[in-house]
Structures are given as C-alpha cells and as structure tokens.
C-alpha positions in Angstrom: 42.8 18.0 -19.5 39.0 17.7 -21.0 39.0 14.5 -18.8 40.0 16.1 -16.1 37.4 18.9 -16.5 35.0 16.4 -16.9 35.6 14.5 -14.3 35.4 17.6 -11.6 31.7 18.4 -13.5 30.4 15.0 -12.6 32.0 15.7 -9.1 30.4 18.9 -8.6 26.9 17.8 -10.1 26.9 14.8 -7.6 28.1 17.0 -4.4 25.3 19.7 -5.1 22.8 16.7 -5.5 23.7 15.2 -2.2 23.4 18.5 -0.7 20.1 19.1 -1.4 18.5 15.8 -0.4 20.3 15.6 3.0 18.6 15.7 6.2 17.8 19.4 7.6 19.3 21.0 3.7 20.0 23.9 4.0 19.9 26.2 0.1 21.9 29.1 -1.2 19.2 31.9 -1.9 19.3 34.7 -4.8 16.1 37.2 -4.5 12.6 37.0 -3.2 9.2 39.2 -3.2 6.2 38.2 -0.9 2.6 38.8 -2.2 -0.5 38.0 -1.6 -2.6 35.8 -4.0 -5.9 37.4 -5.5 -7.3 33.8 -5.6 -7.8 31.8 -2.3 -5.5 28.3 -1.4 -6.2 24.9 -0.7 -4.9 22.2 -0.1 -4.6 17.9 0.7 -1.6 17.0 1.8 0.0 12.8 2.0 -1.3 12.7 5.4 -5.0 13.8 4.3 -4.8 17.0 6.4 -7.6 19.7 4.8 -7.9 23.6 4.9 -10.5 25.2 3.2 -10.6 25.9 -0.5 -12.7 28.6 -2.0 -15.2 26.2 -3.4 -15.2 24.0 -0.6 -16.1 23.4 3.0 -13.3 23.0 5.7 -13.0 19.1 5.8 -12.2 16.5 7.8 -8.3 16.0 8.8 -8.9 12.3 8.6 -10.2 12.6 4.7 -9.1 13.8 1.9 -10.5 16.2 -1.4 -10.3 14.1 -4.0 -12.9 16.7 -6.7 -11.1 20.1 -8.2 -14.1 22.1 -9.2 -13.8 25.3 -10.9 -13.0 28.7 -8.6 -15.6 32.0 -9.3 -13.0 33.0 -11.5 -13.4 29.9 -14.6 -10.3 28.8 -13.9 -10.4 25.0 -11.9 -9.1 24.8 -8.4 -6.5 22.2 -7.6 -6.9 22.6 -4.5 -4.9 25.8 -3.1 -5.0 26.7 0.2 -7.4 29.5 1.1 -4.6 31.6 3.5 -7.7 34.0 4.0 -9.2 31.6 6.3 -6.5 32.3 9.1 -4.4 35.4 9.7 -1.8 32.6 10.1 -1.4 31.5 6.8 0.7 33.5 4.4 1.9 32.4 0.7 5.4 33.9 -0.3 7.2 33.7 -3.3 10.8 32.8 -3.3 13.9 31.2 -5.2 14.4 28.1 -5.5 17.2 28.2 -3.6 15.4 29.1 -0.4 17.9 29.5 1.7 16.1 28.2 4.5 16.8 25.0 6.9 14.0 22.6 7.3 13.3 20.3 10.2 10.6 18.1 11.5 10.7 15.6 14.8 11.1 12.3 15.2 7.8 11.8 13.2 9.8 13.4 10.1 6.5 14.6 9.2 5.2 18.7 9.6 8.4 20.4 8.0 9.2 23.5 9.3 11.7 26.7 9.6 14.5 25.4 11.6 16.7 27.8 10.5 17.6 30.3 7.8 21.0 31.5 6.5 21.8 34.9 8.0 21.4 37.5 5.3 19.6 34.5 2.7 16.7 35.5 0.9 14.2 33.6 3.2 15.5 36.1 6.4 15.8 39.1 4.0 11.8 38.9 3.8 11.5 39.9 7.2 8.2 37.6 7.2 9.0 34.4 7.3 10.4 33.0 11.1 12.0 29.8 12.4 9.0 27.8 13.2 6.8 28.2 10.1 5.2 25.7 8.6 5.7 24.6 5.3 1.8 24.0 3.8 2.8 24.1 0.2 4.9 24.5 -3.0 3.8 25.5 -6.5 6.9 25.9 -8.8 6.4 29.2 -10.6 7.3 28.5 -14.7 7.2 30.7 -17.6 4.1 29.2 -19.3 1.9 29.8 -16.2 1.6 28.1 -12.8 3.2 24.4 -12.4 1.9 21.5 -10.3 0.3 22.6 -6.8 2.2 20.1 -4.4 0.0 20.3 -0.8 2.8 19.7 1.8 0.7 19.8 5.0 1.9 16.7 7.3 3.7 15.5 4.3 7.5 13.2 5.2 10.4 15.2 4.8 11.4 13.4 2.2 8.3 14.7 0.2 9.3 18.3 0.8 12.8 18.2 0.3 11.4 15.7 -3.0 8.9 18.7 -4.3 12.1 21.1 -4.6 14.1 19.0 -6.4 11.7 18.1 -8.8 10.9 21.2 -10.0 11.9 21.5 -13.7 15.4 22.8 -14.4 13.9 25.8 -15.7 11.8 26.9 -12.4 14.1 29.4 -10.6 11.0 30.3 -7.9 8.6 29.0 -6.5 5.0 30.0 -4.4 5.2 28.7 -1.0 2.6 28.9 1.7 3.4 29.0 5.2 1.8 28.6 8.8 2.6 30.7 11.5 2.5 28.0 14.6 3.2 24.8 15.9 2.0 21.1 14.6 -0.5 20.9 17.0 -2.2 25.0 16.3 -2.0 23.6 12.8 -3.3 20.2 12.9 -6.3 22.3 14.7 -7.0 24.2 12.1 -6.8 21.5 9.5 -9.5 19.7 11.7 -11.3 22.6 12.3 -11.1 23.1 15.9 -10.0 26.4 17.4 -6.7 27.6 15.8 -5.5 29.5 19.0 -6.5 26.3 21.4 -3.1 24.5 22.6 -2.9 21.6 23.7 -1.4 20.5 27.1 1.1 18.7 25.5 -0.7 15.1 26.6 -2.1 12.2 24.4 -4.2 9.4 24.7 -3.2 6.0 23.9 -6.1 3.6 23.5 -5.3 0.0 24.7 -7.3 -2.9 23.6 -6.1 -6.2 25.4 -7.4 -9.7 24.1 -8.9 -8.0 20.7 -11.9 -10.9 19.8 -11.9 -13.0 23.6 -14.5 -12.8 26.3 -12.4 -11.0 28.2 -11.6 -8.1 25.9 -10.6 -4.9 27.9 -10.2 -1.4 26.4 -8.3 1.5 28.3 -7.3 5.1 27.4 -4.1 6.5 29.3 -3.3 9.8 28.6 0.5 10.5 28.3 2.9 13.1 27.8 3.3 13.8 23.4 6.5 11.3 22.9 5.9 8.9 25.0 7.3 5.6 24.3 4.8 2.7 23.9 6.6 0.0 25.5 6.8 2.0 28.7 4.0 3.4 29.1 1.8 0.3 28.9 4.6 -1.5 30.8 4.2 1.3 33.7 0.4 1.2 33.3 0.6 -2.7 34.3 -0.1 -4.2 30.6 1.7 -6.6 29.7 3.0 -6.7 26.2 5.0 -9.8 25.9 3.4 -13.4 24.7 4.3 -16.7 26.5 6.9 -17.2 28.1 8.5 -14.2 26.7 6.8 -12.0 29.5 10.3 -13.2 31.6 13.0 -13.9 29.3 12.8 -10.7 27.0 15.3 -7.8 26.8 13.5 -5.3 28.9 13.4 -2.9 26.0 16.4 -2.8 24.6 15.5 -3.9 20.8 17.0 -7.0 21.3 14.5 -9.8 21.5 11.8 -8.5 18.9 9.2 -10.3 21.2 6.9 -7.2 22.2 4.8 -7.0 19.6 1.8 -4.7 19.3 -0.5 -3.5 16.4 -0.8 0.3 16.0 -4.9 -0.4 14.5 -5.0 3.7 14.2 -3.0 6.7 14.1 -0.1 5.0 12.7 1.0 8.4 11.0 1.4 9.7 14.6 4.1 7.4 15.7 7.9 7.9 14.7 9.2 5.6 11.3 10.4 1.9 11.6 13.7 1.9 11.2 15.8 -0.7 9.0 16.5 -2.7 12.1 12.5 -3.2 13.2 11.7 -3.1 9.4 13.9 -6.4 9.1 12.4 -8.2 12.2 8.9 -7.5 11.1 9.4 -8.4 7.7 7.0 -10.8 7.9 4.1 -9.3 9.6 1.6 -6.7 8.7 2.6 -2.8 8.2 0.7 -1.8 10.9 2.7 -4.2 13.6 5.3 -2.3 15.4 7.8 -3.1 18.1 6.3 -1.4 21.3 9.9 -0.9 22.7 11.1 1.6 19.7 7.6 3.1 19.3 7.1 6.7 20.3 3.8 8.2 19.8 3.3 11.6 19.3 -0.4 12.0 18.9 -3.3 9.8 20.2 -3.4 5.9 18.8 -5.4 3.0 19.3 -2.5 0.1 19.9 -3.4 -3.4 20.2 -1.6 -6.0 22.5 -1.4 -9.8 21.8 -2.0 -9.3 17.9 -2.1 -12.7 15.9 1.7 -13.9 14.9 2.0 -16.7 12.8 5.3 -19.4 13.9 7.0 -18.1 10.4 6.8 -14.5 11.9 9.3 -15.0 14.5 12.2 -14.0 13.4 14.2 -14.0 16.8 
C-alpha cells in the first residue's frame, strides 16, 4: 500500500511539472493585491530591450545596462523598471499560481495575457487584461526581495522558466506589466513615441553578392510576417546557388538549397525548428533557410552567403 502511495506522489509531482512548463500554461490562482512600488523599475531583458531606471537614462533597445548603481534611497538598483515613466506600465503583485494564460507569436518572444481563468486571481484584480505584457518578475520571499528577472522580449521559455524557478518557499511574486502591443512596447523601450503604431509593414534589407563588384543593396518593405523566401522570390531575387535556381523544391523545405544569412535582426525572425536546425548543422547560427523564415520586424538578410562542400547536407 506505501508503494502504491508512493507511486501516485511521483505521478502527481511529474503531471503538475509538465503542466507548468507546457506551451500557453495556464496556473491555478489563490489571492492577489495590486500596489504601487514607492521605488521606480527597470529593467534589461535577454533581448537587450531598456526602460528607464531611476538612476539612468532611457537606453538604447539594441544595448543593454550592464552597471546597478545605487537608487536615492542607499539601497542599489538592479535594474527595476521605472513604471512611472508610462501610464502604461503597472507592477502587481500576485500568487505564484497566477492563474493567467501566456502566449506569444510565432517569434515565441514578448509573452503576454492570452487568457485568464474566469474568477482566477489574475481576473479578480480587475486590472490586469488579455493583452498585457509581461515586463518582469521578482519573486517576493520572507527575507526581503528575490532576484529581479527583466522579461521584456525574453523566449517563452524564459518566462514560463522564471516561475518555476522561484524557490519552493515563494508563494507571490511582483510582476510588472505593459498595457499594449509588441510594437507600442518595443517603442517605448527604444524611446520613440509610445502611442505611435506602426502600419503593420517592415523592411527587409537585401544585400546581393556581399564583397563583388557588383554588390546591390535593396530595402522592400513588407507586411509584419512575411516569409523570406517569398518575398525576395516575388521581388525578383533570386535565392538559389547554381544550378539549384531550377531543380529546387519551390519552398517546400525539401531541398535545403535556399540559403540566406540573417547579418541582423535575427531575434526578429521566428525559431529554427529541429528539421532546419539539422540541415544547417554545419553552418553558422546566423544562416537560415529563406523558405521557413518569417520575419516579423525589419532584418538585413544576405543572399549567396559562403557554403563550404561539407555544408551541404542535401
């Protein structure tokens, strides 16, 4: 019977575990209360994006604060967000168990609301909404505050990561949200004009024959999403080598043949998957198959990029 028992423990444990890492998780909630911080919030985030600390200048989205100097207070700022910057920044304190359903596009980066459990204790605030986004998490423990973990553009792997590593003890946490979309927020991080919204285009820089004489650079502006492939395909760029401009698969993900390098914004196109991962396995990071590539900001792609014969895998 104590085996039995035991067994249905480990069985429980490893269900509950599951639960919580899965895609779009969805937690159980308890009770909440939302306050205001007396000090201001800053933050970095793993894709570098900046809001203003209360020491510091609003920086760069394209750098990162790597210096925590002390706040007017004594104590040293690690780099909270400052929500009084922008009406649309909030900082909430909640159970662990949030109750709330997170989602992000096919970037998987810039979690947000997707949904929340009908009477949970995220809904019950009556402040947070589906579409917030998550900015960061600071697990609240008995001995004072815990790690600050800036979430801004982070994977959602990160942010579903920062929960579950919270010590056993934690049972809330300090959460700071954004009332917006990615884009109002990636304005503000980069201090451009927080109610400006963009038309929903992007620009994909082009560079053709990097290094030759005959080098050729050319923006197209496309719709947010567009896939790579296509768009230089439609545009009359070719992105095939040799004799491969005829015999490949036409995008299907079946040759491996249209090879581009992403040389910037590589954090704006969606993730490799195991399939393209395998093919490229031998190329540089940055190299990306242009039929499965979707980009969702602007990027600098180039076409023809050097392939050594050991490269080709197909």
């Amino acid at each position: 019977m104590k085996f039995l028992n035991l067994c249905s423990l480990l069985f429980t444990t490893l269900v509950a575990q599951f639960q919580h890492g899965a895609a779009f998780t969805s937690l159980t909630t308890r009770h909440t209360h939302a306050y205001v911080s007396p000090r201001s919030i800053s933050t970095t985030s793993t894709n570098s994006f900046n809001l203003r600390t209360k020491n510091r200048s609003p920086t760069s989205a394209l750098q990162s604060t790597p210096t925590s100097p002390e706040s007017e207070d004594g104590q040293e700022d690690d780099g909270e967000i400052d929500i009084t910057e922008d009406p649309r920044l909030y900082r909430i304190r909640l159970s662990r168990a949030t109750g709330i359903e997170w989602g992000t596009d096919l970037s998987f980066s810039f979690v947000y609301v997707r949904a929340m459990e009908p009477g949970g204790e995220a809904s019950r605030t009556g402040i947070i909404e589906v579409g917030d986004q998550i900015c960061e998490l600071r697990p609240v423990e008995k001995d004072g505050k815990g790690e600050l973990v800036p979430l801004i553009g982070a994977a959602f792997d990160r942010v579903m990561g920062a929960f579950a590593d919270c010590k056993k003890t934690v049972q809330e946490v300090d959460l700071v949200f954004f009332k917006g979309s990615k884009d109002e927020l990636k304005a503000l991080c980069t201090g451009e004009s927080g109610a400006a919204k963009k038309d929903g285009t992007i620009n994909i820089t082009v560079i053709q024959n990097k290094g030759a004489k005959d080098e050729v650079t050319k923006v197209i502006v496309a719709k947010e999403g567009a896939n790579i492939r296509q768009t230089l395909v439609d545009e009359g760029i070719n992105v095939y080598q040799s004799v491969t401009r005829w015999t490949n698969c036409k995008g299907k993900q079946l040759c491996g043949t249209c090879i581009i390098n992403v040389a910037e914004g590589a954090a704006n196109t969606n993730r490799k998957s195991m399939d393209e991962e395998s093919t490229l396995r031998e190329n540089p990071d940055t190299y990306r198959l242009s039929c499965v590539t979707f980009a969702y900001d602007d990027v600098t792609v180039e076409t023809f990029p050097p392939i050594n014969p050991a490269q080709w895998t197909r």
